[in-house]
DSSP file (Angstrom, degrees, kcal/mol; ACC not computed):
  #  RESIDUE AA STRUCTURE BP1 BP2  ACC     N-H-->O    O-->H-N    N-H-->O    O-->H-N    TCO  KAPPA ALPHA  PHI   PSI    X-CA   Y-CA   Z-CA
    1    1 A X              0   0    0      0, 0.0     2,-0.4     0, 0.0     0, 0.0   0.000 360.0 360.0 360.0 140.4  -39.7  -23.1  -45.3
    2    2 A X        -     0   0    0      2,-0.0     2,-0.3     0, 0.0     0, 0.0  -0.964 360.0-169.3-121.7 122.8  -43.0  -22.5  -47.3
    3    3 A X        -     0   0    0     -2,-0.4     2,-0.4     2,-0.0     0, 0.0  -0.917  12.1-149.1-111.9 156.8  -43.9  -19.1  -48.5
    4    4 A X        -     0   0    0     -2,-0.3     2,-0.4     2,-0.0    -2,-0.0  -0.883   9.7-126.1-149.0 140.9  -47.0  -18.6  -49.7
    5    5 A X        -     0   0    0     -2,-0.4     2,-1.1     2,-0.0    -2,-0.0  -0.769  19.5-146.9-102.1  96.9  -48.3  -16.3  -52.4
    6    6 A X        -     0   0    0     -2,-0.4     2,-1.1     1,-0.1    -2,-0.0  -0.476  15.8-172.1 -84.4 110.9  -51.0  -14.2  -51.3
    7    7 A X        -     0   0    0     -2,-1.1    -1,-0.1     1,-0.0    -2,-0.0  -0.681  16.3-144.5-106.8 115.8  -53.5  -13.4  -54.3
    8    8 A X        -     0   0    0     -2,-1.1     2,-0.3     1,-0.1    79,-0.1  -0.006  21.7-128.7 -55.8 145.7  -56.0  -10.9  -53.5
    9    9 A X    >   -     0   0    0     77,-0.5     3,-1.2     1,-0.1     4,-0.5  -0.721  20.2-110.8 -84.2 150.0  -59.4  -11.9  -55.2
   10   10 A X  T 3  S+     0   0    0     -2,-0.3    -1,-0.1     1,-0.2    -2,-0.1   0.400 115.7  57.8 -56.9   5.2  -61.1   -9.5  -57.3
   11   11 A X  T 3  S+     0   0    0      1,-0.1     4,-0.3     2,-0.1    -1,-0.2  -0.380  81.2  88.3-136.6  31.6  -64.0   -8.8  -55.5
   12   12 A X  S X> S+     0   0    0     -3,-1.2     3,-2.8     2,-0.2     4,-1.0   0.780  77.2  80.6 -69.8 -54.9  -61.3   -7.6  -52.3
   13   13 A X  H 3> S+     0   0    0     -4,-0.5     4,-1.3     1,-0.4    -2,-0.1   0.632  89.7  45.3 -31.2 -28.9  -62.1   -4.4  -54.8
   14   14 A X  H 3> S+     0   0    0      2,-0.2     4,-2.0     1,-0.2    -1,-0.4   0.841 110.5  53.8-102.4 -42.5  -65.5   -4.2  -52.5
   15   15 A X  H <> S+     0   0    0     -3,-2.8     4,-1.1    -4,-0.3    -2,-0.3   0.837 105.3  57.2 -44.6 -43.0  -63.4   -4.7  -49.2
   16   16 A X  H  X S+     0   0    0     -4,-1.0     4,-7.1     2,-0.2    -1,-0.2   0.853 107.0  41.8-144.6 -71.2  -61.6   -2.0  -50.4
   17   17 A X  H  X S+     0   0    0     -4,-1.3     4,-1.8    -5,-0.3    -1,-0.2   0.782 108.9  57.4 -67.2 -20.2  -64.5    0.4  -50.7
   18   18 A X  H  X S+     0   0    0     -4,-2.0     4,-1.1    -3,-0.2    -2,-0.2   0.814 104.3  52.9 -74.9 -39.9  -66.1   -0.5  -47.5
   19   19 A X  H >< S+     0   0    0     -4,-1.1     3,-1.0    -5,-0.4     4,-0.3   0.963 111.5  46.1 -65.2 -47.2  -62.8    0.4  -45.6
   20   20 A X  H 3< S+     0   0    0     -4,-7.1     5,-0.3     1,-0.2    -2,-0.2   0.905 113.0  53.2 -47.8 -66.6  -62.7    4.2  -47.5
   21   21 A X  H 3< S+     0   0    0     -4,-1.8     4,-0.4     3,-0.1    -1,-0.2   0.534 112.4  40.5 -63.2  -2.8  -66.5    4.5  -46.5
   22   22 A X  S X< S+     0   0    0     -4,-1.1     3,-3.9    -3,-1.0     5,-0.2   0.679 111.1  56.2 -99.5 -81.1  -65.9    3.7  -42.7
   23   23 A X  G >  S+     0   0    0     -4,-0.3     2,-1.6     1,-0.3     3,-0.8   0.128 117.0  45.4   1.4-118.9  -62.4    6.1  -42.5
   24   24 A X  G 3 >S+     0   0    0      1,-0.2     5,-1.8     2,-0.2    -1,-0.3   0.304 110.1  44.4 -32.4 -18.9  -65.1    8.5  -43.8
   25   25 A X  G X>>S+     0   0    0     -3,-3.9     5,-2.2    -2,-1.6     3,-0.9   0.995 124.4  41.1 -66.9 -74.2  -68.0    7.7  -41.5
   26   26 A X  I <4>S+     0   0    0     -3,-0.8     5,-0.8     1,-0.2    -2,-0.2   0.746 127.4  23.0 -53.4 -56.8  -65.3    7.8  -38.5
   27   27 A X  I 345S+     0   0    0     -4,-0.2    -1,-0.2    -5,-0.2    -3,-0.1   0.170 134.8  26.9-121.2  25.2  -63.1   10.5  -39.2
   28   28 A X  I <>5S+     0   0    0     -3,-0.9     4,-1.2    -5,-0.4    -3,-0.2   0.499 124.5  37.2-127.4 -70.2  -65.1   12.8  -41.4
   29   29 A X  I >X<S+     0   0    0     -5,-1.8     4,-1.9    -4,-0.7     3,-1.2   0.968 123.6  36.6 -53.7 -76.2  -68.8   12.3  -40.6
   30   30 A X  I >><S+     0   0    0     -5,-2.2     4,-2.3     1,-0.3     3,-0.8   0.997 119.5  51.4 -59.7 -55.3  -68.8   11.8  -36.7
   31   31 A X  H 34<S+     0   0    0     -5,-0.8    -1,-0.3    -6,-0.4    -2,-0.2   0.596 101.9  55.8 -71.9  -0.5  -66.0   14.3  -36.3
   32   32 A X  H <X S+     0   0    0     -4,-1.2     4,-1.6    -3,-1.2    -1,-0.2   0.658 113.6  45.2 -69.8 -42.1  -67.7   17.0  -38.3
   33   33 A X  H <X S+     0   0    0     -4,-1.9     4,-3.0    -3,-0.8    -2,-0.2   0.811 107.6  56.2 -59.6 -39.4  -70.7   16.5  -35.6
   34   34 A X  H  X S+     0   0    0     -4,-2.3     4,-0.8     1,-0.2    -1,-0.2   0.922 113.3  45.8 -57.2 -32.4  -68.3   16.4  -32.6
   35   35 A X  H  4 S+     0   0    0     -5,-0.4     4,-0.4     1,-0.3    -2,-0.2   0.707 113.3  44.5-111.2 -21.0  -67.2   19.7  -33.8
   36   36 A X  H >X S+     0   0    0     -4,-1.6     4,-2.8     2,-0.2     3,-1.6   0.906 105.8  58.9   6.3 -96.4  -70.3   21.1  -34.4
   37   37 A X  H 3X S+     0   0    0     -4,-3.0     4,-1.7     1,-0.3    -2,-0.2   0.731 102.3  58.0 -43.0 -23.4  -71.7   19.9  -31.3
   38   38 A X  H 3<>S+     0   0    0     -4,-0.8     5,-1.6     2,-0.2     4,-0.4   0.746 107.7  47.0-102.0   9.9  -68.8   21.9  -29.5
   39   39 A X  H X45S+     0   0    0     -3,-1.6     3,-1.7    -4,-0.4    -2,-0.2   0.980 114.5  51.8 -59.6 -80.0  -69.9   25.3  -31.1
   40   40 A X  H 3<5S+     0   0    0     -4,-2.8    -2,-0.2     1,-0.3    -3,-0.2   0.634 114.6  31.3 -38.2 -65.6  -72.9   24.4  -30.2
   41   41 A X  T 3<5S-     0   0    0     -4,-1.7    -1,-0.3    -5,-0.3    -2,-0.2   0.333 104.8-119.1 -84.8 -14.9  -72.7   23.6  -26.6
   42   42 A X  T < 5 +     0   0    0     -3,-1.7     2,-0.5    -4,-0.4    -3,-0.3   0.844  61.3 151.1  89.8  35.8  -70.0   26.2  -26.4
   43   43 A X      < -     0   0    0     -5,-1.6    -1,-0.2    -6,-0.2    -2,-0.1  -0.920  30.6-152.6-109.0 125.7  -67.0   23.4  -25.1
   44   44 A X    >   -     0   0    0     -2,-0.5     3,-1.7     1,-0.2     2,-0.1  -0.262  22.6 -52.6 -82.9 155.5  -63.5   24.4  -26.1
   45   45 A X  T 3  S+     0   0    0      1,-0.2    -1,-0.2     3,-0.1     3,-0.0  -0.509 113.6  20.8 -48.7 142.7  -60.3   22.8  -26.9
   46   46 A X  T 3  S+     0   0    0     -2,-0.1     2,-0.5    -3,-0.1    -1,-0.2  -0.877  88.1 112.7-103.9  37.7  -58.8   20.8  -25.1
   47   47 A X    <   -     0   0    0     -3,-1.7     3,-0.1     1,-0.2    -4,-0.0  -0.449  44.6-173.2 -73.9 102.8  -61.6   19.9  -23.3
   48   48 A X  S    S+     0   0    0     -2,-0.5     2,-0.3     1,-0.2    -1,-0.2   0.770  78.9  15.5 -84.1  -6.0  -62.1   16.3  -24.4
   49   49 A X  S    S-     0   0    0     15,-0.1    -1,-0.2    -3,-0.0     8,-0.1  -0.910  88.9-107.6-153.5 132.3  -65.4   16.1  -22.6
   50   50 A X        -     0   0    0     -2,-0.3    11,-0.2     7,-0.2    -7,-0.1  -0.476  47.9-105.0 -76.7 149.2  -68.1   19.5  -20.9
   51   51 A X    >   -     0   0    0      4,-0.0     3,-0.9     1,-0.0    -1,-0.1   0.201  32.5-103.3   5.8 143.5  -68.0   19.6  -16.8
   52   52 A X  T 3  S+     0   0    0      1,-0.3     6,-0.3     5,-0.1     5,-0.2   0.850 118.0  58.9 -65.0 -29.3  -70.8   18.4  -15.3
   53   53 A X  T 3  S+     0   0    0      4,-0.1     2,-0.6     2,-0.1    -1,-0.3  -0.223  76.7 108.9 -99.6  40.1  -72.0   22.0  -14.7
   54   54 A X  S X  S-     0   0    0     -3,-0.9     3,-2.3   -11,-0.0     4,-0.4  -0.898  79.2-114.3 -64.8 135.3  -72.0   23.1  -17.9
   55   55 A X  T 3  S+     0   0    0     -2,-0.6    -2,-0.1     1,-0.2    -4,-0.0  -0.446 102.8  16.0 -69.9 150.6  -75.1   23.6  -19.2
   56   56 A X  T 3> S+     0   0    0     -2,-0.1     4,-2.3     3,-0.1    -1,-0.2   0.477  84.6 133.6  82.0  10.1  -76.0   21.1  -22.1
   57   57 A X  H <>  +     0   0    0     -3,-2.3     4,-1.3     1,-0.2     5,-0.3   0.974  67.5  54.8 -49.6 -64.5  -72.9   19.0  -20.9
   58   58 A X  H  > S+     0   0    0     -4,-0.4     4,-2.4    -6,-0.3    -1,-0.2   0.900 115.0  50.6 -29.2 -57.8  -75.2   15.4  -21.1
   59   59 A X  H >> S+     0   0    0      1,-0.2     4,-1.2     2,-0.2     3,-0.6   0.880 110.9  38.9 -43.1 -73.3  -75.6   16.8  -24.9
   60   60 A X  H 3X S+     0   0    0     -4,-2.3     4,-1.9     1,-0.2     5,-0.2   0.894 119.6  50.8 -52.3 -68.1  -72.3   17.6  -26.0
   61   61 A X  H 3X S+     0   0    0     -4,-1.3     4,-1.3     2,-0.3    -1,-0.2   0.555 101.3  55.3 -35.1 -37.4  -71.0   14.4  -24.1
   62   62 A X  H <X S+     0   0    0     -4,-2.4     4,-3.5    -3,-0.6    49,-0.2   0.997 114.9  51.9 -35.0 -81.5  -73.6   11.8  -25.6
   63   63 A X  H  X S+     0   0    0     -4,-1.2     4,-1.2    47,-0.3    -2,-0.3   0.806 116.5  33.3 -21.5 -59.5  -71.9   13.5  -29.1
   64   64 A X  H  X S+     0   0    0     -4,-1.9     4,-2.3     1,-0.2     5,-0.5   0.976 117.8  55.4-101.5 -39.0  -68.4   13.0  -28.3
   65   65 A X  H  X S+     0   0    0     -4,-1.3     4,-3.3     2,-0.3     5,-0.2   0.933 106.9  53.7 -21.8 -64.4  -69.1    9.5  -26.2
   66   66 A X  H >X S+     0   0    0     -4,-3.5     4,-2.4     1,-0.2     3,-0.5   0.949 111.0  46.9 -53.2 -74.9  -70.8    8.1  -29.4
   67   67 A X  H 3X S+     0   0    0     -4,-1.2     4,-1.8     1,-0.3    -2,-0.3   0.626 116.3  40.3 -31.0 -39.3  -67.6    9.1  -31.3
   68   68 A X  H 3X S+     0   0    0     -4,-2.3     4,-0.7     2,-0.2    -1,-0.3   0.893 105.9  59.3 -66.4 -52.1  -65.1    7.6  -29.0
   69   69 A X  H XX S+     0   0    0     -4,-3.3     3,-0.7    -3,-0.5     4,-0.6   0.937 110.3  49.3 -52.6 -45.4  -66.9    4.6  -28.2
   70   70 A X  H >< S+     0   0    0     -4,-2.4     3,-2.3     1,-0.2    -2,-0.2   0.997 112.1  50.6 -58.3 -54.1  -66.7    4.0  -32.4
   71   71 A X  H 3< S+     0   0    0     -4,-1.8     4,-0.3     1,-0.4     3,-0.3   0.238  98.2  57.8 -90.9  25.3  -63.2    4.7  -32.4
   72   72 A X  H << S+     0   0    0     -3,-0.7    -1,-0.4    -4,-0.7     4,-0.2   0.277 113.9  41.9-105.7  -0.3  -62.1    2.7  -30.0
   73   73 A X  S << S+     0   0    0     -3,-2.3    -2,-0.2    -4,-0.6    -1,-0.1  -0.340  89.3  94.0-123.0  56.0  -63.5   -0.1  -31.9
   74   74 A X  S  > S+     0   0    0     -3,-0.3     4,-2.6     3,-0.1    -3,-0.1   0.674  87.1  48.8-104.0 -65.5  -62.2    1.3  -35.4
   75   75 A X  H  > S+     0   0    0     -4,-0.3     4,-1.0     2,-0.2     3,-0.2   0.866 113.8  42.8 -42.9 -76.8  -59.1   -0.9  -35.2
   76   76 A X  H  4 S+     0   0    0      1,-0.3     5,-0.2    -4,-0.2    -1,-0.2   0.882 113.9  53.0 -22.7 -69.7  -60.8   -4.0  -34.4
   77   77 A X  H  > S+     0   0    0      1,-0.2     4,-1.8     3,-0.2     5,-0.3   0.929 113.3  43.6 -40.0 -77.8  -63.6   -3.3  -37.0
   78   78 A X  H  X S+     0   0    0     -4,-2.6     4,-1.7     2,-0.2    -2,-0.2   0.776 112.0  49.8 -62.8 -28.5  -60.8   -2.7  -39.8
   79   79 A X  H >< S+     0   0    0     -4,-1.0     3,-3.5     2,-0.2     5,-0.3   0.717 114.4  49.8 -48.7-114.8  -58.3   -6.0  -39.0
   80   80 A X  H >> S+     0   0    0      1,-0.3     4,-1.5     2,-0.2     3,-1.1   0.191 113.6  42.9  -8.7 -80.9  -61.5   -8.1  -39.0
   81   81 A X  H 3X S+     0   0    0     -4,-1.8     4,-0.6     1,-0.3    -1,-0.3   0.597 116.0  48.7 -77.0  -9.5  -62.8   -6.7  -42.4
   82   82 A X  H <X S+     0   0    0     -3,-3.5     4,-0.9    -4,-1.7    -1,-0.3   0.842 115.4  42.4 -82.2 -42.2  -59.5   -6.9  -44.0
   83   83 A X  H <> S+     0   0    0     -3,-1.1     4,-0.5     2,-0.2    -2,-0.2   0.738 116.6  44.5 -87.9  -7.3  -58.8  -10.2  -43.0
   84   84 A X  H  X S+     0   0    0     -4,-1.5     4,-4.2    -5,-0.3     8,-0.2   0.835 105.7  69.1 -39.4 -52.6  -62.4  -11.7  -43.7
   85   85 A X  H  X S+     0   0    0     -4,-0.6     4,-0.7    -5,-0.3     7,-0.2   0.712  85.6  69.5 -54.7 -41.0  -62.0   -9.9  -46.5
   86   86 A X  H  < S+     0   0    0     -4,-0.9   -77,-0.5     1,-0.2     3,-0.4   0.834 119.4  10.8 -11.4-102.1  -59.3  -12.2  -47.7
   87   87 A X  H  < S+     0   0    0     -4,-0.5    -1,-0.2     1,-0.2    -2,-0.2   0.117 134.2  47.3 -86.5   8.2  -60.9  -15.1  -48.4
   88   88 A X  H  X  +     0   0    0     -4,-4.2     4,-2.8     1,-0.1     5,-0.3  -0.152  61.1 167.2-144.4  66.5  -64.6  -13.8  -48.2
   89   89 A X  T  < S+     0   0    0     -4,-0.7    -4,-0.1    -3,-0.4    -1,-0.1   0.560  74.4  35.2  -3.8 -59.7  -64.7  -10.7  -50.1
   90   90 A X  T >> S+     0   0    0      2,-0.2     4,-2.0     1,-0.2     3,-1.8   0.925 111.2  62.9 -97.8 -49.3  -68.4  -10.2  -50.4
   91   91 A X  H 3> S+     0   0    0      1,-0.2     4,-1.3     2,-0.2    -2,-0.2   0.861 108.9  41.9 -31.8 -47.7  -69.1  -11.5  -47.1
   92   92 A X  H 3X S+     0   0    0     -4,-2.8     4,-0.7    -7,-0.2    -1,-0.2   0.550 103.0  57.1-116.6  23.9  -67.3   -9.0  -45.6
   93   93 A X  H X> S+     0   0    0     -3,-1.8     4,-2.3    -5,-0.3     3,-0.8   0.837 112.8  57.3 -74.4 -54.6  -68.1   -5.8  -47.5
   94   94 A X  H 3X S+     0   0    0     -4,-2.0     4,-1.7     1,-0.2    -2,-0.2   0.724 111.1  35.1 -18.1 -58.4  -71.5   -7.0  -46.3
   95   95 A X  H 3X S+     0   0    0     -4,-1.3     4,-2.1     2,-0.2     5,-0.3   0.814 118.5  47.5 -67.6 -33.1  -70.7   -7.1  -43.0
   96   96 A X  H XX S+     0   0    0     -3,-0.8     3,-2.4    -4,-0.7     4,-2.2   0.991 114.8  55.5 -64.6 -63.9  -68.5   -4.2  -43.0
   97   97 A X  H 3X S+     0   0    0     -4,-2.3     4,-1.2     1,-0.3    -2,-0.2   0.615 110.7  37.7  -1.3 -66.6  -71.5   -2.8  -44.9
   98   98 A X  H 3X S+     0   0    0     -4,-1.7     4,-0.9    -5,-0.3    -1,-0.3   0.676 115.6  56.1 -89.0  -4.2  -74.3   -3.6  -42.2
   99   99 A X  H <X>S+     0   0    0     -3,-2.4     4,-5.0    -4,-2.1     5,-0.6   0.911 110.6  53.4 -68.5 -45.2  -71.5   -2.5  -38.6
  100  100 A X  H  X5S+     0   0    0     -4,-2.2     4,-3.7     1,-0.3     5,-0.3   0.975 112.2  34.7 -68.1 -37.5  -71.1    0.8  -40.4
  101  101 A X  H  X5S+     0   0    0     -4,-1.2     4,-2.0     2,-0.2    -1,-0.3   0.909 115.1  54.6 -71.7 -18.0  -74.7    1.7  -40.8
  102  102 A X  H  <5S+     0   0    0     -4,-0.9     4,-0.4     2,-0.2    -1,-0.2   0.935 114.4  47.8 -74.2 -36.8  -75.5    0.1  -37.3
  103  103 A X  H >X5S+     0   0    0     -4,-5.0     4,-2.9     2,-0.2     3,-1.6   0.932 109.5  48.0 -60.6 -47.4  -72.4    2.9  -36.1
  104  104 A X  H 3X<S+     0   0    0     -4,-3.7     4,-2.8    -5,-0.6     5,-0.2   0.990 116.1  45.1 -81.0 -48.2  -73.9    5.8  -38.0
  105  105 A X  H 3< S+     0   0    0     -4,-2.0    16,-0.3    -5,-0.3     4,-0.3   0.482 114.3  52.0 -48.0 -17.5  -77.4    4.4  -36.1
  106  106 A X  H <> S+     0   0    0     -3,-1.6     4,-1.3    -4,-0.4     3,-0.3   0.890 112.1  43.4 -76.7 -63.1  -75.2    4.2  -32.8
  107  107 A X  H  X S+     0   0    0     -4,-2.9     4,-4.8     1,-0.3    -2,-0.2   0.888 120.0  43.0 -64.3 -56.9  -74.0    7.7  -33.3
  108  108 A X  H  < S+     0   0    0     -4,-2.8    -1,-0.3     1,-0.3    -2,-0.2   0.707 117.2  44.0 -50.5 -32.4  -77.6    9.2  -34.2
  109  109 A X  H >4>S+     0   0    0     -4,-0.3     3,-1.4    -3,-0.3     5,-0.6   0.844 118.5  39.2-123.8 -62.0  -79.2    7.6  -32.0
  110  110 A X  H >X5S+     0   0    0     -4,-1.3     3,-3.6     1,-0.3     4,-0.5   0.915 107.9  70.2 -84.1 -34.1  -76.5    8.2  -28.6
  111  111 A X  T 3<5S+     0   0    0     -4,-4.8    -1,-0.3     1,-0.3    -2,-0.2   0.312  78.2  73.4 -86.0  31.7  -76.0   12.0  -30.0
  112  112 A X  T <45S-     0   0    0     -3,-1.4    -1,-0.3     2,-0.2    -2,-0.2   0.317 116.9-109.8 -90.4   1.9  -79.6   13.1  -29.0
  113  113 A X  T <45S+     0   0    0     -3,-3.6     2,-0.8   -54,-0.2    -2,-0.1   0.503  93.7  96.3  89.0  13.9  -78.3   13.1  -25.6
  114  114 A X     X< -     0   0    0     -5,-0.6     4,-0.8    -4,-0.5     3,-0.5  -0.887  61.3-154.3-133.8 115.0  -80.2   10.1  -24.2
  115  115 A X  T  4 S+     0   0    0     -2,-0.8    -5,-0.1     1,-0.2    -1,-0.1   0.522  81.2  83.0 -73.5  11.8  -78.2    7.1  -24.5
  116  116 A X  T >4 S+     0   0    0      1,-0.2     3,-1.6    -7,-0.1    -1,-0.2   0.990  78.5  72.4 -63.4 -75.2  -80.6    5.0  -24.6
  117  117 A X  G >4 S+     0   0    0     -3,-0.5     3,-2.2    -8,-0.3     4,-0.3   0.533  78.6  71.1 -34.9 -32.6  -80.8    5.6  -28.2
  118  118 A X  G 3< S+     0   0    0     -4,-0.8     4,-0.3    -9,-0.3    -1,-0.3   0.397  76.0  80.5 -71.4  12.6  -77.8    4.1  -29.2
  119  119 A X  G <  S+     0   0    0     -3,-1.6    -1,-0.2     2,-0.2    -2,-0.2   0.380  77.8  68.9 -83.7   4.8  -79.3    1.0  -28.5
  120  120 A X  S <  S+     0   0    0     -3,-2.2     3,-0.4   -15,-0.3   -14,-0.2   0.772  95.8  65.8 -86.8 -25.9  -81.2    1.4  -32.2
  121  121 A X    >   +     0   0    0     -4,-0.3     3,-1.8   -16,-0.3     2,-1.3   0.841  69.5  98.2 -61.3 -43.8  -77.4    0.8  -33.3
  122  122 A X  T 3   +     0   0    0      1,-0.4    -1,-0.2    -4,-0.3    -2,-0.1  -0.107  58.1  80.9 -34.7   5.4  -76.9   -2.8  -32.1
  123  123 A X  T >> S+     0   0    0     -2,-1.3     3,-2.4    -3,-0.4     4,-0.7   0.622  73.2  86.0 -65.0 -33.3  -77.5   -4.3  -35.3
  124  124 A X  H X> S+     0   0    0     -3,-1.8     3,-0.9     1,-0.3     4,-0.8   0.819  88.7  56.8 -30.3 -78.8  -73.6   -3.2  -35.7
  125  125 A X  H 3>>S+     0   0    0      1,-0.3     4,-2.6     2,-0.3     5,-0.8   0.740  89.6  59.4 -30.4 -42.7  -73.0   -6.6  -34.1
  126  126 A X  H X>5S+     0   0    0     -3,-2.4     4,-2.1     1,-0.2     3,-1.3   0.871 110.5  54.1 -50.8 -59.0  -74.8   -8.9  -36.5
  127  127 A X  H <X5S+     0   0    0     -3,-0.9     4,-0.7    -4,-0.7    -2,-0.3   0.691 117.7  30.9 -44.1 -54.1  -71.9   -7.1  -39.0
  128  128 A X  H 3X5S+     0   0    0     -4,-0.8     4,-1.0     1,-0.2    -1,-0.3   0.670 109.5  65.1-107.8  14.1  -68.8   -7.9  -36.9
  129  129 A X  H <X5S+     0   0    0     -4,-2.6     4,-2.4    -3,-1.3     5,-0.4   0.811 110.1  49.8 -75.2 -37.2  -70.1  -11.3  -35.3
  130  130 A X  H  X<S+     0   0    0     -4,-2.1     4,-1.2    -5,-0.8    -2,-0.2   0.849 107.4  43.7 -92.0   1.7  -69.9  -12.1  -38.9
  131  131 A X  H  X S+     0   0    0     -4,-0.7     4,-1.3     3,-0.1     5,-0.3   0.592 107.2  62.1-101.5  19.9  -66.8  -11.1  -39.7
  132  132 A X  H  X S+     0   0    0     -4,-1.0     4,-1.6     2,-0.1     5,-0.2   0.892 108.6  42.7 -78.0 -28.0  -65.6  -12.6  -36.6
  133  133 A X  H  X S+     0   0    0     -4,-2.4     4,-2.9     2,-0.2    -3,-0.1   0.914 111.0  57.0 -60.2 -37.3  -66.8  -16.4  -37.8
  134  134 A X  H  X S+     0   0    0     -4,-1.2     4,-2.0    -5,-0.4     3,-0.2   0.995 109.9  47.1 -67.0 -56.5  -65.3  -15.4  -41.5
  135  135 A X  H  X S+     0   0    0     -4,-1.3     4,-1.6     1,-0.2     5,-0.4   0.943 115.1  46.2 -31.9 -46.7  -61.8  -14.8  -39.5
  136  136 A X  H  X S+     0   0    0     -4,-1.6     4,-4.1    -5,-0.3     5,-0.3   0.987 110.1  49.1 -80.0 -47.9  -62.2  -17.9  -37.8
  137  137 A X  H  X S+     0   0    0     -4,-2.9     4,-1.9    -3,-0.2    -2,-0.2   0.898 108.4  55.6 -40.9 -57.0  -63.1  -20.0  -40.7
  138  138 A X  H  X S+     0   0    0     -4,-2.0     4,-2.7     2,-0.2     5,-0.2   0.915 109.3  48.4 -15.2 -76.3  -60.2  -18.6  -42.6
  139  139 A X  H  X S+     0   0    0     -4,-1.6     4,-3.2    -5,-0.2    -2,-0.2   0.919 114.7  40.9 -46.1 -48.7  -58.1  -19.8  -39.8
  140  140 A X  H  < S+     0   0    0     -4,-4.1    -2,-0.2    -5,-0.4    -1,-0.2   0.915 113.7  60.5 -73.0 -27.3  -59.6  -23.4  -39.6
  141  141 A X  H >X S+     0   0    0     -4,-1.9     3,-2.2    -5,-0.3     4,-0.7   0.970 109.4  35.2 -44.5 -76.2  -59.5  -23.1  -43.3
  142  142 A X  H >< S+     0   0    0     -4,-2.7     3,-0.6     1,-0.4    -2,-0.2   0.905 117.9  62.1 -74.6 -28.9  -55.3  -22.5  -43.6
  143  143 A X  T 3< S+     0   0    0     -4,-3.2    -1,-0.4     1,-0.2    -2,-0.2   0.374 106.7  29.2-125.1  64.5  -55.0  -24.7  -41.0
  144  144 A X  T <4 S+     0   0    0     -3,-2.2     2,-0.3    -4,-0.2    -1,-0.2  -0.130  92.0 114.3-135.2  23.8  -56.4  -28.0  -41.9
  145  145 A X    <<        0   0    0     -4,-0.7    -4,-0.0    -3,-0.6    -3,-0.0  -0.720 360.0 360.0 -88.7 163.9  -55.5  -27.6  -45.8
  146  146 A X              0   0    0     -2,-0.3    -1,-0.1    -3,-0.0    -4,-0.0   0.306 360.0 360.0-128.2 360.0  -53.0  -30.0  -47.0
């Protein structure tokens, strides 16, 4: 049996800081707007989403839509940058780097209540197409070394 000695590189140190700053984007930034938005729009707990007949419902729902929609691709997002991250550090603060601003672009964009606009976010992809290639490289990487 072969165990193998994982040594982070130093410039993980930027993986590192890209993972606080989306945790904050995700669970500080967007969820300060959801919560907002339901003072705003008047929709209470535990109401995850307004009634159709509530007035300003499309609003408030674009808002909490955008948010959801991120955090159901939060996990995904953090595996992938952590293991990119591995063995291409700076590649994938980048990447992490350009998903999170393409998310915050997502969010602005979908929480003006026309969803259309969160099609200005879709640079997010260039960000985790690449750290799905670093992940895969990585893989072909450990396994055809000798």
């Amino acid at each position: 049996m072969n165990i193998t000695t994982l040594a982070l590189p130093p410039a993980f140190g930027y993986v590192l800081i890209v993972l606080f700053a989306s945790v904050f984007v995700h669970h500080f930034f967007m969820s300060f707007a959801v919560g907002a938005a339901r003072k705003k729009y008047n929709v209470k707990y535990p109401a995850m989403y307004a009634d159709k007949g509530t007035p300003n419902a499309d609003k408030f729902n674009c808002v909490q839509r955008a948010h959801q929609n991120s955090l159901e691709n939060f996990p995904q997002f953090l595996i992938l940058l952590i293991t990119a991250g591995l063995r291409f550090p700076v590649t994938a603060a980048i990447a992490g780097v350009v998903y999170i601003a393409g998310r915050i672009t997502y969010f602005m964009g979908y929480s003006t209540g026309d969803p259309d606009k969160r099609l200005r976010g879709m640079f997010m992809y260039f960000g985790m197409l690449t750290l799905y290639g670093a992940v895969l490289t990585f893989a072909y990487q450990l396994l055809t070394r000798t």
